[in-house]
C-alpha positions as a printed NumPy array, in Angstrom:
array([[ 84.267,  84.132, 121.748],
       [ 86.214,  84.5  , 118.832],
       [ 86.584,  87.7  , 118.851],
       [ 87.333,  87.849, 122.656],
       [ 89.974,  85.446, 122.161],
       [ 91.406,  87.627, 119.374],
       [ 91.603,  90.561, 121.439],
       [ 93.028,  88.959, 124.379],
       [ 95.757,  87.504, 122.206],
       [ 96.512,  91.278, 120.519],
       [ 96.583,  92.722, 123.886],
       [ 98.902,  89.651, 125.232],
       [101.12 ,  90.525, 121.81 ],
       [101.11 ,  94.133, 122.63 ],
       [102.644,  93.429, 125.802],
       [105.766,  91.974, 124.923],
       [108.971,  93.945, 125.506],
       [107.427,  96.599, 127.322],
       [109.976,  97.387, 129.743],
       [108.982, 101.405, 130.328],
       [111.971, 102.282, 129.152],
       [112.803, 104.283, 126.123],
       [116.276, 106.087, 125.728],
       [117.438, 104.195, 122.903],
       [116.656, 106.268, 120.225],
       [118.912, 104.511, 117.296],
       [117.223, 101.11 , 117.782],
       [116.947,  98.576, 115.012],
       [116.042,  95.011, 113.883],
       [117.976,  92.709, 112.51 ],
       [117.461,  89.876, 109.834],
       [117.58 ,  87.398, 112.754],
       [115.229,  88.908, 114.331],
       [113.005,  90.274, 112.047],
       [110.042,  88.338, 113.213],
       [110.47 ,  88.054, 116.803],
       [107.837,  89.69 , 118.766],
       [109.654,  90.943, 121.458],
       [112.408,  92.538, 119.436],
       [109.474,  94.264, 116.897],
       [107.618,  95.516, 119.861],
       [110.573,  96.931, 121.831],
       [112.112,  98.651, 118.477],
       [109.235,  99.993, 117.577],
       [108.199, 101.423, 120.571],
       [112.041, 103.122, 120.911],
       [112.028, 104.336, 117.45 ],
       [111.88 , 107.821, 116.507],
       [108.879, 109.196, 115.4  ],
       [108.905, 109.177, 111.558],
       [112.179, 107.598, 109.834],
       [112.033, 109.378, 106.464],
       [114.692, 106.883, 105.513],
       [112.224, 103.925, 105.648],
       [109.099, 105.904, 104.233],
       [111.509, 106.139, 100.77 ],
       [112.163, 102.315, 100.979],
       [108.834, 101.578, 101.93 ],
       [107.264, 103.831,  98.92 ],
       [110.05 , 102.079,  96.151],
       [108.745,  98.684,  97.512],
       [104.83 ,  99.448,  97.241],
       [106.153, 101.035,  93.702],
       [107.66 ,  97.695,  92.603],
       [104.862,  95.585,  94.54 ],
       [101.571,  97.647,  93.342],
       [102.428,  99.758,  90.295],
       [105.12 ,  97.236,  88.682],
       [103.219,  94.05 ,  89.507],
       [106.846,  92.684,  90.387],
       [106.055,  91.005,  94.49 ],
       [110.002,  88.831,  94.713],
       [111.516,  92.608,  93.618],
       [109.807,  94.446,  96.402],
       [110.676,  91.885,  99.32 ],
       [114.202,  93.18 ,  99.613],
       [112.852,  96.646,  99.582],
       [109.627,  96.046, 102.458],
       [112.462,  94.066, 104.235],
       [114.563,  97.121, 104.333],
       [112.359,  99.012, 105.446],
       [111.182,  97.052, 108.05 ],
       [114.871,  97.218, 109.392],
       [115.171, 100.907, 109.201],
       [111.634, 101.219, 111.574],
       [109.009,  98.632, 111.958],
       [105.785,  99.505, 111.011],
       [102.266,  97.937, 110.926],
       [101.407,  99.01 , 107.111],
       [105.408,  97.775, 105.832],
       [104.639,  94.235, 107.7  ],
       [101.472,  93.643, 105.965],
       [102.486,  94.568, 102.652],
       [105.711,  92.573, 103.067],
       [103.164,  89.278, 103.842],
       [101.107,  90.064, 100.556],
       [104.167,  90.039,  98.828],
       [105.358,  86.938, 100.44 ],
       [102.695,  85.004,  99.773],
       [102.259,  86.287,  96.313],
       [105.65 ,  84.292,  95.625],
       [104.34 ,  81.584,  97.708],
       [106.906,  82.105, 100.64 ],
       [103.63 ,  81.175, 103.329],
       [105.285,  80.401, 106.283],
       [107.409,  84.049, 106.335],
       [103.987,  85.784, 104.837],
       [102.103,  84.651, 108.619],
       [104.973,  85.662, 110.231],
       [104.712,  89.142, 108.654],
       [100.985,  88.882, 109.2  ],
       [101.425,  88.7  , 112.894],
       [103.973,  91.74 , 113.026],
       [101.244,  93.72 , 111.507],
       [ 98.901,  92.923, 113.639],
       [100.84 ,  92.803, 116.783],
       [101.636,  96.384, 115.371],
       [ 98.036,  97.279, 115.738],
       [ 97.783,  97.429, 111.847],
       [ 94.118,  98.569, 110.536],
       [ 91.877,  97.494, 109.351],
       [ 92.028,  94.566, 111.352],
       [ 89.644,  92.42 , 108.999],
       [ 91.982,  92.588, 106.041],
       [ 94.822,  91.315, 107.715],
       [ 92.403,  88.448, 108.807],
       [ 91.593,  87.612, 105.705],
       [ 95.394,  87.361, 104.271],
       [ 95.936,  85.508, 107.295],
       [ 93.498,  82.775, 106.031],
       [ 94.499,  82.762, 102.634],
       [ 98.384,  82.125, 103.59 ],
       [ 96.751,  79.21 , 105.798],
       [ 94.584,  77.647, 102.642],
       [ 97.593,  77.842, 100.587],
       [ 99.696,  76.138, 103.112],
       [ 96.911,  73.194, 103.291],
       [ 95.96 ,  74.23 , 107.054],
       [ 92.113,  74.149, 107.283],
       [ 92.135,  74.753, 110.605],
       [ 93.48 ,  77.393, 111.189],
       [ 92.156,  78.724, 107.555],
       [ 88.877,  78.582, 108.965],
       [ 89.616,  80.192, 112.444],
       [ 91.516,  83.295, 110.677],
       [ 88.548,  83.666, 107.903],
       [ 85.651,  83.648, 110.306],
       [ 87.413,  85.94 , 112.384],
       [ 87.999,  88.316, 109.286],
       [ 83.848,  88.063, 108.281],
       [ 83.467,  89.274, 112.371],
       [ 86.016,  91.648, 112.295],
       [ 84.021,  93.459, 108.827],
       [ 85.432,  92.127, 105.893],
       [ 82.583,  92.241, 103.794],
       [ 83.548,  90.979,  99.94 ],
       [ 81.413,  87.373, 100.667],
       [ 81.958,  86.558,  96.768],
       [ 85.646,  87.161,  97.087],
       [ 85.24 ,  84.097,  99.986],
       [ 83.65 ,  82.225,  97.563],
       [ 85.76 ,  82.057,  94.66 ],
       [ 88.987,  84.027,  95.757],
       [ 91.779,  80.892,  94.58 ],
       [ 94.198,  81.337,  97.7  ],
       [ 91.059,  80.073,  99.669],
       [ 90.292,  77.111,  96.858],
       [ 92.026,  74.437,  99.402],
       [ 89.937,  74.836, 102.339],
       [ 86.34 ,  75.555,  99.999],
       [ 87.06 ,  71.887,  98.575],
       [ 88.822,  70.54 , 101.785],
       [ 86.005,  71.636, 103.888],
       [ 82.972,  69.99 , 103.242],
       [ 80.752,  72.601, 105.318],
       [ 82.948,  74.795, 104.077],
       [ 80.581,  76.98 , 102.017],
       [ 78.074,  76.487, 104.745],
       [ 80.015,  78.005, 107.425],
       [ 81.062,  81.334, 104.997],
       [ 77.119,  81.864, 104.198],
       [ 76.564,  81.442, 107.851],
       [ 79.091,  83.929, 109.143],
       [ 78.245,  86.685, 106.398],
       [ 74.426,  86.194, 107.542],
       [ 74.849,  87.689, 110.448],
       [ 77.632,  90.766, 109.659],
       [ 75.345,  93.115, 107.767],
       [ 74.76 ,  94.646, 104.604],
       [ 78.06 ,  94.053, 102.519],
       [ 77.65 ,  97.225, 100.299],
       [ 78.664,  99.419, 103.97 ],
       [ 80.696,  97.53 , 105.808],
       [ 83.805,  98.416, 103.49 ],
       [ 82.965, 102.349, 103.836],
       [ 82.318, 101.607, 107.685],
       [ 85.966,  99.934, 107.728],
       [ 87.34 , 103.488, 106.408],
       [ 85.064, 105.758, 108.014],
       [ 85.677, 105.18 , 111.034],
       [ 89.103, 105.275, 111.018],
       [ 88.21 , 109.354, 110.85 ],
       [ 88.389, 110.736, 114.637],
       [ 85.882, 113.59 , 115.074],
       [ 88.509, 116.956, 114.448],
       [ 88.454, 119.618, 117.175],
       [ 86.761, 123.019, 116.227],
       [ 88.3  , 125.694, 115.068],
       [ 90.59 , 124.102, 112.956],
       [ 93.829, 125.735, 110.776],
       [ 95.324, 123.429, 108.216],
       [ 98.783, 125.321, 107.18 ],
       [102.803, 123.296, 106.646],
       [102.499, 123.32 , 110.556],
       [ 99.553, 120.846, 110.488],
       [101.594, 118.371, 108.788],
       [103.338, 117.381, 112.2  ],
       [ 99.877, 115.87 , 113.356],
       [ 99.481, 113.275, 111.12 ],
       [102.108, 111.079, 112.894],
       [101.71 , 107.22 , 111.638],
       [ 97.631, 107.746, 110.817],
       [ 98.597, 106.065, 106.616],
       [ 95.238, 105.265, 105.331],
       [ 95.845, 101.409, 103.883],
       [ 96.237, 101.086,  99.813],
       [ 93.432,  98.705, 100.165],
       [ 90.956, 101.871,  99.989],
       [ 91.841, 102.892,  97.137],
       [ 88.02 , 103.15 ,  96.115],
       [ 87.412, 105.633,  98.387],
       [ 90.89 , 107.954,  97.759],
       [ 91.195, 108.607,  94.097],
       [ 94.772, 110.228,  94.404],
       [ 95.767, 106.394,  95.145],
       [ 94.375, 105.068,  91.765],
       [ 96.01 , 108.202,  90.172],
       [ 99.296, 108.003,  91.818],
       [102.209, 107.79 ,  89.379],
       [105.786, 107.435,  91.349],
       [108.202, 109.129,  90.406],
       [111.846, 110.119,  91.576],
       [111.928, 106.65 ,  93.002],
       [109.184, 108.469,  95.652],
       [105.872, 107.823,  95.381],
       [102.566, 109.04 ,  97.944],
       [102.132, 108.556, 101.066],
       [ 97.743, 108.777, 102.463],
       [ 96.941, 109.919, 105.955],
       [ 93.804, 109.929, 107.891],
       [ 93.387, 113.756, 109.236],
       [ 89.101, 113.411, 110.67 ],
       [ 85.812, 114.188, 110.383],
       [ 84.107, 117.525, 109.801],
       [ 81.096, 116.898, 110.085],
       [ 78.521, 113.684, 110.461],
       [ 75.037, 113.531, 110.214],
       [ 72.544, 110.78 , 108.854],
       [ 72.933, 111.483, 105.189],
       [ 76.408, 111.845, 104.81 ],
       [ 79.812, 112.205, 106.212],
       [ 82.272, 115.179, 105.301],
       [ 86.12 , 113.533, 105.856],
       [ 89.518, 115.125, 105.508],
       [ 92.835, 113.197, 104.373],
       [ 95.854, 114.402, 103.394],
       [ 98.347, 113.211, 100.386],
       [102.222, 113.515, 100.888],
       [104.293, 112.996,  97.827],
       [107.422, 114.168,  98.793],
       [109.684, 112.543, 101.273],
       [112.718, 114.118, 103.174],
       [116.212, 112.255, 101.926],
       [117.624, 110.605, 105.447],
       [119.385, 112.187, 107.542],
       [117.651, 115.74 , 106.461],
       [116.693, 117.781, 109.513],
       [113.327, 119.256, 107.585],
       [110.151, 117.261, 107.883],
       [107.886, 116.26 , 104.533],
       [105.314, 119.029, 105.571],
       [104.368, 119.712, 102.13 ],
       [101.364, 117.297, 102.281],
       [ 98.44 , 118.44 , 100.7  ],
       [ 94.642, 118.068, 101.953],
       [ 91.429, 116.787, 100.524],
       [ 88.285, 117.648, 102.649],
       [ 85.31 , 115.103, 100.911],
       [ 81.815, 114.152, 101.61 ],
       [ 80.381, 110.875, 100.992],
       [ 76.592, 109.279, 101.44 ],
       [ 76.141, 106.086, 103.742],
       [ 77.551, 104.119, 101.432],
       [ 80.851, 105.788, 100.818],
       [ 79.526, 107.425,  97.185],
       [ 81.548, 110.672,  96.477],
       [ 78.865, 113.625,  96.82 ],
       [ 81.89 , 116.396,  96.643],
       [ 85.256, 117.019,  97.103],
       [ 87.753, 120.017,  97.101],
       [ 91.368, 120.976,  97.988],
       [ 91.388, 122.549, 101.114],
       [ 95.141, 122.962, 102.22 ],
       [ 98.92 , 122.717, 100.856],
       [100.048, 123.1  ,  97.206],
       [ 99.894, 120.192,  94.869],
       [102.158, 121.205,  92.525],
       [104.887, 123.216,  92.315],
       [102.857, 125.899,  89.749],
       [100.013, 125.941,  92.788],
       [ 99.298, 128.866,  94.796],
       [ 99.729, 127.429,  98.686],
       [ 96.071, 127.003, 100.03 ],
       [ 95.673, 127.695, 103.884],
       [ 91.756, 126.097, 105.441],
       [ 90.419, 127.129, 108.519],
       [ 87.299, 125.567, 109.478],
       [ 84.846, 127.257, 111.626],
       [ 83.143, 125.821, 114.641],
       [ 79.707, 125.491, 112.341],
       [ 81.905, 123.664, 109.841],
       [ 81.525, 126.72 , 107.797],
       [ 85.461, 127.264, 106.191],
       [ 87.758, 130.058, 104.68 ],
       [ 90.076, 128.784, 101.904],
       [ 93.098, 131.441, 101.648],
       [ 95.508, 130.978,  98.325],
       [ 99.013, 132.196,  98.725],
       [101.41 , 133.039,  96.276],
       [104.896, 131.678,  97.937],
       [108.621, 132.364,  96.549],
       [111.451, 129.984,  97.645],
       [114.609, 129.869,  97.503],
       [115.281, 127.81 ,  95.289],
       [112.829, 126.407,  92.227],
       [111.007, 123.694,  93.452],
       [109.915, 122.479,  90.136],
       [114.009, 121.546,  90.351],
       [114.591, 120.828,  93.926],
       [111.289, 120.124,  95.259],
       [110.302, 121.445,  98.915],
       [111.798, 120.021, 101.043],
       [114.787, 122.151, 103.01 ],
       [113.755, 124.806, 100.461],
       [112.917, 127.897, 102.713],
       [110.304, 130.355, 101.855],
       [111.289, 133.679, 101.217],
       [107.921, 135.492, 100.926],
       [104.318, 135.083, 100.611],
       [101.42 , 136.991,  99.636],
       [ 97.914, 136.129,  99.77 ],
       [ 95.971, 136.282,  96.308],
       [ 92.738, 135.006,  96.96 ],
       [ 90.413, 134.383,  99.839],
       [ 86.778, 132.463,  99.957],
       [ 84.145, 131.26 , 102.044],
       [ 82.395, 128.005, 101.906],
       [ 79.827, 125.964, 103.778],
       [ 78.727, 122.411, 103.413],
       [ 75.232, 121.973, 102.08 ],
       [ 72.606, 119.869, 103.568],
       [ 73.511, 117.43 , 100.939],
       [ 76.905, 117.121, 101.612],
       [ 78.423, 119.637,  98.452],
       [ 80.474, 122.925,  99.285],
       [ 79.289, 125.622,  98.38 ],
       [ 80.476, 129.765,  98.077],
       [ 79.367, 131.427, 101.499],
       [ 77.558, 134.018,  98.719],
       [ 75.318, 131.589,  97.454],
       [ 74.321, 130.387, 101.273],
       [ 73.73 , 134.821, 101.38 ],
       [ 71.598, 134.903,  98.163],
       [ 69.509, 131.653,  99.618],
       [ 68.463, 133.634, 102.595],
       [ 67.737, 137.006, 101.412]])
């Protein structure tokens, strides 16, 4: 039932402001109304596309939030962002930042942005939700938000147990303990429901697939959430720079079968200054396998150029999953170890290596020649 009445109350949320209309294409919030529902959905729903504007303010706030440790200096710069386009992933992370410095009753209200924005995964969210409620001495609804996040897959049951946010409602609560036990009982084995939570964010790709600069106009809004870092090392490794730091995306699945799962996601670390006319399609692409319980078996850059002395990689995957990798050397304009890529035209390219690779019945990647030797 809880879960029902979730959804109906998401889907009741989602409905606000939706007049059918969209021909403003300026649209933005305001302080005042910076958590009202109707003015969050409508905005968002009439904003453009991508606002490269906010992605910079939203990267300088995770910056200051994640990699600085500072949560009151990134406020100002989530809020900002927020203003310039509201989006599920800036809403959450301005609530963890809120009620890092304690500021509970604006953390919930950011909380329910997110999720009115459809942010994922769900469960997480949940969980933040309850901890804002212990800390603000509301069992209740404490209980009703953390129940809902052990349903919804959050899976870290000693986290529940000892996590201090939640330290009000474990010693308000008599049964408290009780009902946590109860509710992780019954939502399977912890170890998978984390890589479950990511995995399936992966939609199946279509076959034949080309990953080129193109490709970068199809990941839209798909940001993979900085609470997976486990699974993404490029998040643990990320070092900002240029007040820009990395944006994730979720690109699919490759293949899936009972052993493993072979993923790709792509890693943006350049961002077009507002008011450019050039998209950030410099992203770069990571296809990876993992076992059942989201263990790296192999990984390998498939697509883009992760640096500026990189050859350009182009991928296209076969309808058997088998792939081509093609390296390019590309010339531009200008030097892009000084002005980076973005509105830096190419002005030639010429392929300087090609190879072919399968995926194993393991899960690794291996030379099409090797696949050749094996069957001779």
């Amino acid at each position: 039932m809880r879960i029902a009445s979730l959804l109906a109350l998401s889907a009741l949320l989602a409905s606000c402001g939706n007049t059918g209309k969209k021909t403003d294409q300026t649209a933005k919030l305001s302080l005042a109304s910076l958590y009202n529902a109707d003015s969050v959905k409508w905005v968002a729903a009439n904003s453009p596309e991508k606002n490269n504007a906010a992605e910079k303010e939203f990267l300088k706030a995770i910056d200051e939030f994640r990699n600085k440790k500072n949560a009151a200096g990134s406020i100002d710069k989530f809020t900002k962002s927020v203003l310039l386009q509201p989006q599920a992933k800036t809403y959450y992370e301005l609530g963890n930042a809120l009620m890092e410095t304690r500021q509970l009753a604006d953390a919930i209200q950011a909380f329910n942005m997110a999720e009115l924005l459809d942010y994922k995964p769900i469960s997480k969210l949940l969980y933040n939700k309850a901890c804002a409620y212990s800390l603000s001495k509301k069992t209740d609804s404490c209980r009703y938000y953390l129940i809902a996040a052990i349903e919804f897959g959050y899976n870290n049951m000693n986290n529940a147990m000892k996590d201090p946010d939640l330290k009000y409602f474990r010693e308000e609560d008599y049964s408290a303990q009780s009902q946590i036990l109860t509710a992780f009982s019954g939502s399977g084995e912890p170890g998978k429901l984390e890589w479950n939570l990511f995995a399936r964010q992966f939609k199946q790709l279509p076959m034949p697939l080309t990953i080129d600069k193109a490709y970068a106009k199809e990941l839209g809004k798909n940001f993979i959430s900085y609470d997976f870092e486990m699974y993404v090392a490029e998040m643990r490794d990320s070092k900002f720079s240029r007040d820009v730091g990395s944006s994730f995306f979720y690109v699919g699945t490759v293949k899936k079968v009972d052993a493993f799962k072979t993923l790709i996601y792509a890693v943006n670390d350049e961002v077009s200054d507002e008011g450019s006319t050039e998209d950030a399609n410099h992203a770069y692409y990571f296809m990876a396998s993992y076992d059942n319980s989201g263990k790296l078996i192999d990984k390998l850059l498939v697509a883009g150029q992760p640096n500026f002395d990189a050859p350009y990689r182009v991928a296209t995957i076969a309808s058997n999953t088998d792939f081509e990798l093609t390296d390019y050397k590309v010339e531009y304009e200008k030097d892009p170890a000084k002005e980076g890529f973005i509105n830096n035209p190419e002005k030639s390219r010429t392929e300087i290596k090609k190879a072919s690779y399968y995926i194993t019945e393991d899960g690794h990647f291996a030379p099409k020649t090797q696949q050749l030797a094996l069957n001779r």
